[in-house]
C-alpha positions as CSV (number, residue, x, y, z in Angstrom):
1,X,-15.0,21.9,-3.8
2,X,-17.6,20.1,-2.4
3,X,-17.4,17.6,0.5
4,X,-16.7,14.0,0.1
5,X,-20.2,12.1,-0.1
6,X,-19.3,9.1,-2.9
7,X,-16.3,6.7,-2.6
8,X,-15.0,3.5,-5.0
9,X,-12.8,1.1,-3.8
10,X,-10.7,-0.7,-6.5
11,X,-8.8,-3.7,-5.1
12,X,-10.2,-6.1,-2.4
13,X,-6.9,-7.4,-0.6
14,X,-6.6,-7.0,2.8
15,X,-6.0,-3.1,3.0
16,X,-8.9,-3.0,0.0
17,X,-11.6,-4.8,2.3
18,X,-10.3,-2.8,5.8
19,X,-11.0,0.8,4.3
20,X,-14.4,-0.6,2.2
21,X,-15.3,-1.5,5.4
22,X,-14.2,1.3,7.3
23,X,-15.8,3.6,4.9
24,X,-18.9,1.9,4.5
25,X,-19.3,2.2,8.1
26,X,-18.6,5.7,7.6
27,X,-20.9,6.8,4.7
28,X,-23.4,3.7,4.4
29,X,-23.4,1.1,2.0
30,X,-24.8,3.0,-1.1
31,X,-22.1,5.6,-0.8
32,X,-19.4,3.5,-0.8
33,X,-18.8,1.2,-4.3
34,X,-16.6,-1.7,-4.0
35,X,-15.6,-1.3,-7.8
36,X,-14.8,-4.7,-10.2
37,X,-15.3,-6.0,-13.7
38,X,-18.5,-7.5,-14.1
39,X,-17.1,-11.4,-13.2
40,X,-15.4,-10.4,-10.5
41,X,-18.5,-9.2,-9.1
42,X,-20.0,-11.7,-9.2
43,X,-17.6,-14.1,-7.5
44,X,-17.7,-11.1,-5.0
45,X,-21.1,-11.8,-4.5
46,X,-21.1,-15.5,-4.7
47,X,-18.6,-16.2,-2.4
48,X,-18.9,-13.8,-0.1
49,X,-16.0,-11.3,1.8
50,X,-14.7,-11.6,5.6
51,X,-13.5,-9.0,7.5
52,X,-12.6,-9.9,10.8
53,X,-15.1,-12.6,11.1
54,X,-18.1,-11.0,9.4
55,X,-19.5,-11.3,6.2
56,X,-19.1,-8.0,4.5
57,X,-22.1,-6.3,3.5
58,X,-20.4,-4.3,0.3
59,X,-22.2,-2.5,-2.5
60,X,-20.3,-4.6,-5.0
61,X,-19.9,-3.0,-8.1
62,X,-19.3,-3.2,-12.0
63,X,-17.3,-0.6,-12.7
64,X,-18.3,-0.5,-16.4
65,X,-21.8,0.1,-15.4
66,X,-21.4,3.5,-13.0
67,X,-21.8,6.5,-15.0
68,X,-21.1,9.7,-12.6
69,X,-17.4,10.4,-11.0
70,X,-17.0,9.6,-7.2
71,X,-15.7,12.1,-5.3
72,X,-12.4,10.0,-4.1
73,X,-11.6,6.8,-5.7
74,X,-9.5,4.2,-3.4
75,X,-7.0,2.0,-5.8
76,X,-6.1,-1.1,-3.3
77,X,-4.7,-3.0,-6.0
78,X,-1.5,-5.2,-6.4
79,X,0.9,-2.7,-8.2
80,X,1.0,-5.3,-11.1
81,X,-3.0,-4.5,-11.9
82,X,-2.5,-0.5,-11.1
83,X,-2.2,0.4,-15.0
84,X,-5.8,-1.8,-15.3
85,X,-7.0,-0.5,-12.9
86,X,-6.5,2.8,-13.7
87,X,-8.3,1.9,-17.0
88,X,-11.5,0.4,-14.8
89,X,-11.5,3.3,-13.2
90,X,-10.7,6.0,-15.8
91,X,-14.5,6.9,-16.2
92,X,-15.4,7.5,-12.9
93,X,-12.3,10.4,-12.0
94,X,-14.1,13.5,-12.9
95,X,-12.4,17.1,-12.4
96,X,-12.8,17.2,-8.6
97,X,-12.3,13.4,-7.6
98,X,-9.9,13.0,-5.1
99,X,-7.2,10.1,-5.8
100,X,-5.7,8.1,-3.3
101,X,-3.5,4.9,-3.2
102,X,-2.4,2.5,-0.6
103,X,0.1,0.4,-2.7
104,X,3.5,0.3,-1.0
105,X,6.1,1.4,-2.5
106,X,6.7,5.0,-3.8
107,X,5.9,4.5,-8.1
108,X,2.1,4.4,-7.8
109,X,0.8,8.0,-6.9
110,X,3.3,9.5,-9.8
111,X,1.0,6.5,-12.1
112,X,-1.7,8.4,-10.9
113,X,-0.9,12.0,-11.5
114,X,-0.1,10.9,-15.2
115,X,-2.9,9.2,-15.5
116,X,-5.0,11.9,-14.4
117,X,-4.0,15.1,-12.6
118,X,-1.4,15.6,-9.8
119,X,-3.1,17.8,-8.1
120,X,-6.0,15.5,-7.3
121,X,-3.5,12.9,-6.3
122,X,-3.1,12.7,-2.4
123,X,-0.5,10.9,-1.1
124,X,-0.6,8.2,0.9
125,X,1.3,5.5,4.0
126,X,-1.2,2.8,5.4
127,X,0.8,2.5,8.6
128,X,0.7,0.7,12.2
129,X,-1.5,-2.5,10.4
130,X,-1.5,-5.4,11.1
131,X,-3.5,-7.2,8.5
132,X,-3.3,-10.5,6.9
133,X,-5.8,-12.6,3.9
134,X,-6.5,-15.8,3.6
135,X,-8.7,-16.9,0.8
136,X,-11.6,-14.6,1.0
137,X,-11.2,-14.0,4.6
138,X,-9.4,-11.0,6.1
139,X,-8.4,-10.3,10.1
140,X,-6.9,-6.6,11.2
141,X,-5.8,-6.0,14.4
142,X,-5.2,-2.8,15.0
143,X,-6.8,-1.2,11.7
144,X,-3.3,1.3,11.8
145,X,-3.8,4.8,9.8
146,X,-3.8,6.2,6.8
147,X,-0.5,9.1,6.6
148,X,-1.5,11.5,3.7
149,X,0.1,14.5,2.5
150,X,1.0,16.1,-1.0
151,X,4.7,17.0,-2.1
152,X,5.8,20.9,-1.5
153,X,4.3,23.3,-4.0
154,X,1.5,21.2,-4.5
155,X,-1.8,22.9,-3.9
156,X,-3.6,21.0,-0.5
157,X,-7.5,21.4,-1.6
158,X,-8.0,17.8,-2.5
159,X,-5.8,17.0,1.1
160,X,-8.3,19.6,2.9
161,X,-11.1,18.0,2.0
162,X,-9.9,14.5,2.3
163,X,-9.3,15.4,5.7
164,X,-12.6,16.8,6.7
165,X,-13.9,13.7,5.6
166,X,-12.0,11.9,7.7
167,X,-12.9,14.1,10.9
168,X,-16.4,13.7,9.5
169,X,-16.5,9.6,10.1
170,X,-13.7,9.8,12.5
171,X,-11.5,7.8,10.8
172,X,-7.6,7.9,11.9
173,X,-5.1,9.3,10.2
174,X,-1.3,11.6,10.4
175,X,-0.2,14.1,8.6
176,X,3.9,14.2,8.6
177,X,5.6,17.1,8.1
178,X,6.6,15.8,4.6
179,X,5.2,13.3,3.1
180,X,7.8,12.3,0.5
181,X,10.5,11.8,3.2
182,X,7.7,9.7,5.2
183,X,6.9,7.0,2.2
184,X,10.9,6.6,1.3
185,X,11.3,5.9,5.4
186,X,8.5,3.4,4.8
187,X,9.8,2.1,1.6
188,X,13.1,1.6,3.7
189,X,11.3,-0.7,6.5
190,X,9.4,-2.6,3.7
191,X,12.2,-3.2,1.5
192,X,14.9,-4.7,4.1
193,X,11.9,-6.5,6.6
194,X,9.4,-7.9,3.3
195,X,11.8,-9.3,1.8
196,X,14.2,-10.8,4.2
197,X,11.0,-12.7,5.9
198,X,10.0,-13.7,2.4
199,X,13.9,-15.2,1.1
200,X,14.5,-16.5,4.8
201,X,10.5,-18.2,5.1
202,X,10.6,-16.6,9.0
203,X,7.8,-14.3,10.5
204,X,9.6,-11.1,12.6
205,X,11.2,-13.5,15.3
206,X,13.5,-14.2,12.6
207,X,14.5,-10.4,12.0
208,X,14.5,-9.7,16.0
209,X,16.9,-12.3,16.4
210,X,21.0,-12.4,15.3
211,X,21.2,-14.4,11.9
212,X,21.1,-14.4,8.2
213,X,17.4,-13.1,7.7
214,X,18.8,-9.9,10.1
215,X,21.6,-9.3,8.6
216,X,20.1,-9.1,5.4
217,X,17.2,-7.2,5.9
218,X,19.5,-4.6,8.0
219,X,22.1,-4.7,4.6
220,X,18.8,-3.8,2.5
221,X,18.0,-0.9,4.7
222,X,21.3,0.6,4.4
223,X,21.2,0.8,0.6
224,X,18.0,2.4,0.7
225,X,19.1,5.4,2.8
226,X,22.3,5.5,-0.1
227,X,19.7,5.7,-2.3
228,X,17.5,8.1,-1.0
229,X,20.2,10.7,-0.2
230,X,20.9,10.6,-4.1
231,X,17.3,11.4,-4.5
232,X,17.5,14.0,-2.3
233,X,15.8,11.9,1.1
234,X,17.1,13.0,4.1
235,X,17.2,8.9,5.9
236,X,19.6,8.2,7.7
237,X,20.8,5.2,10.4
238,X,18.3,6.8,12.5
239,X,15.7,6.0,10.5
240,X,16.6,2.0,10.0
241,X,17.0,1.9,14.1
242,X,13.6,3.2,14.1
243,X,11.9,0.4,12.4
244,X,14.0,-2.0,13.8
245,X,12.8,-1.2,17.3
246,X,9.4,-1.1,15.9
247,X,9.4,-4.2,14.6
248,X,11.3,-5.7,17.5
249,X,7.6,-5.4,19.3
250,X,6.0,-7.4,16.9
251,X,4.8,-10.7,17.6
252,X,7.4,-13.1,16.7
253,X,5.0,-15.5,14.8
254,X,3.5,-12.5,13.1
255,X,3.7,-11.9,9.3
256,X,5.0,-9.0,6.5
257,X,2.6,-9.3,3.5
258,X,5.6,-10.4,1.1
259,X,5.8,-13.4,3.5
260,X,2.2,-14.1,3.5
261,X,2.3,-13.5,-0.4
262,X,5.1,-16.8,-0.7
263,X,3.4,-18.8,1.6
264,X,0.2,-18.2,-0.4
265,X,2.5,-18.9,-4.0
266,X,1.2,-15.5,-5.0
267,X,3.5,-13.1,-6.9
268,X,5.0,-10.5,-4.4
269,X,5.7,-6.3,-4.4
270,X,9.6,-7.0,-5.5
271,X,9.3,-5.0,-8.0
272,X,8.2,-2.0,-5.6
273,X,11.1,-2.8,-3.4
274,X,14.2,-4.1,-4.4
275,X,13.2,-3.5,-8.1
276,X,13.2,0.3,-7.4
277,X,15.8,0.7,-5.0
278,X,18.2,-1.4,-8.2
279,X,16.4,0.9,-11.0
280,X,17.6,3.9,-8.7
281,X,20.6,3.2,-7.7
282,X,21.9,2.5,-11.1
283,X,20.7,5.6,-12.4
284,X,23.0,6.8,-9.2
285,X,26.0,4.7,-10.3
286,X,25.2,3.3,-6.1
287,X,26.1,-0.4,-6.1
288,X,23.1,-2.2,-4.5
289,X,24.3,-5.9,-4.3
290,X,22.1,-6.8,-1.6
291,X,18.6,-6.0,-2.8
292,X,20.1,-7.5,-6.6
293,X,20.4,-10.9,-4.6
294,X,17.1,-10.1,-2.7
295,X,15.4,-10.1,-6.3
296,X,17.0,-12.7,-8.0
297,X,16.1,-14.9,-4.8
298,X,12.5,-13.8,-5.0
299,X,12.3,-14.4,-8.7
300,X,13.7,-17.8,-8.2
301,X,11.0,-18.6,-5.6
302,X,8.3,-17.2,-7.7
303,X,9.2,-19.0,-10.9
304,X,8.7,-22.1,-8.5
305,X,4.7,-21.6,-8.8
């Protein structure tokens, strides 16, 4: 398999624009395709992208009009556009194109391996971030790392050579000891901290305090690991005291994307968080009642737009 030398980027949010940029740093700007339809582009290119103060200098690109694979194809997109995405995309995955995605959430990388091949399909946490949008504007501080593995039995050449690429433009990453067990722990933080900040309008000084908004998001957590142990998970209490006292070092006025996404009137990742955690725990027979009221809350504060 050869080494990583092409890359598209599908999905300009905030974690899109961080690894476009990061990877056109990496690879140079002709290397690196910051894929769209064709009007997207050109808003693109109109109005312009900021990362951290700077005008991006992307190769902006209609995906329609590319005609060889990429070697590893970046989806950054809400989870709501993944299945058009895939579709934009669907062209440029050739035999050997590695697949990655930075959604949250844990539904998106088995999208991809249906869509395409699970073996190509690394899997993926963006993790110890700090990133935030406005408009067309995006700030990260730190940039965090990528966390990639594949499940156990899966063959680890497309996760070789994703690696070497990253040593090759030194870009950070971890590789946990297993991956599944690493996104559910992550799903865990994002379902009980998202949300509460989103329902209870506070940054994380309201989740590092005693109140409503932590009791919640601590009540969320607990279903999860309930959850997860039916899927076969291994979380525990240990893992929900681990986030909290990682997120008790966060800046108080600082901001979880779900909160940014209501203060903004855009629709949220529910559906990757409570929306999951209520699909599986039926399927359980697990009562979840506090990531039901989390959803119905967010629905009611979305239908507001």
């Amino acid at each position: 398999m050869k080494d990583i030398k092409t890359v598209g980027v599908i999905g300009l949010g905030a974690l899109g624009t961080l690894y476009a940029h990061l990877f056109t740093e990496g690879l140079g700007k002709d290397h690196v395709l910051v894929l769209a339809d064709k009007d997207r582009v050109v808003r693109y290119r109109r109005e312009g992208v900021w990362y951290n103060g700077q005008l991006c200098d992307f190769a902006y690109t209609d995906a329609a009009e590319v005609a060889e694979p990429v070697d590893l194809l970046l989806f950054a997109v809400k989870f709501g556009g993944l299945p058009a995405a895939i579709e934009t995309c669907r062209h440029l995955v050739g035999p050997e194109t590695t697949l990655m995605s930075v959604l949250n959430g844990i539904a998106s990388e088995p999208m991809l391996a249906e869509a395409f091949s699970s073996e190509q399909v690394v899997w993926c946490v963006a993790q110890k971030m700090a990133a935030r949008k406005e408009g067309n504007r995006v700030m990260v501080d730190p940039v965090g790392q990528l966390a990639v593995g594949v499940p156990a039995g899966q063959d680890d050449a497309h996760l070789r050579r994703l690696t070497a690429f990253f040593d090759a433009i030194r870009f950070d990453y971890e590789l946990p000891p297993d991956i599944r067990v690493h996104m559910w722990s992550k799903l865990l933080c994002n379902t009980g901290c998202n949300q509460a900040c989103m329902v209870f309008q506070c940054g994380y000084g309201g989740i590092q305090v005693p109140g409503p908004a932590r009791d919640t998001m601590l009540a969320a957590m607990t279903e999860v690991v309930a959850v997860a142990n039916a899927e076969g998970i291994p979380l525990s209490q240990a893992d929900i005291d681990h986030w909290d006292s990682i997120m008790s070092a966060f800046p108080p006025d600082g901001e979880t994307s779900m909160r940014q996404d209501g203060k903004a009137r855009r629709k949220s990742e529910v559906e990757l968080f409570a929306g999951t955690i209520r699909r599986l725990g039926a399927s359980h027979h697990i009562p979840t009642p506090v990531n039901d009221w989390l959803y119905q809350r967010v629905m009611e504060i979305e239908s507001g737009y």
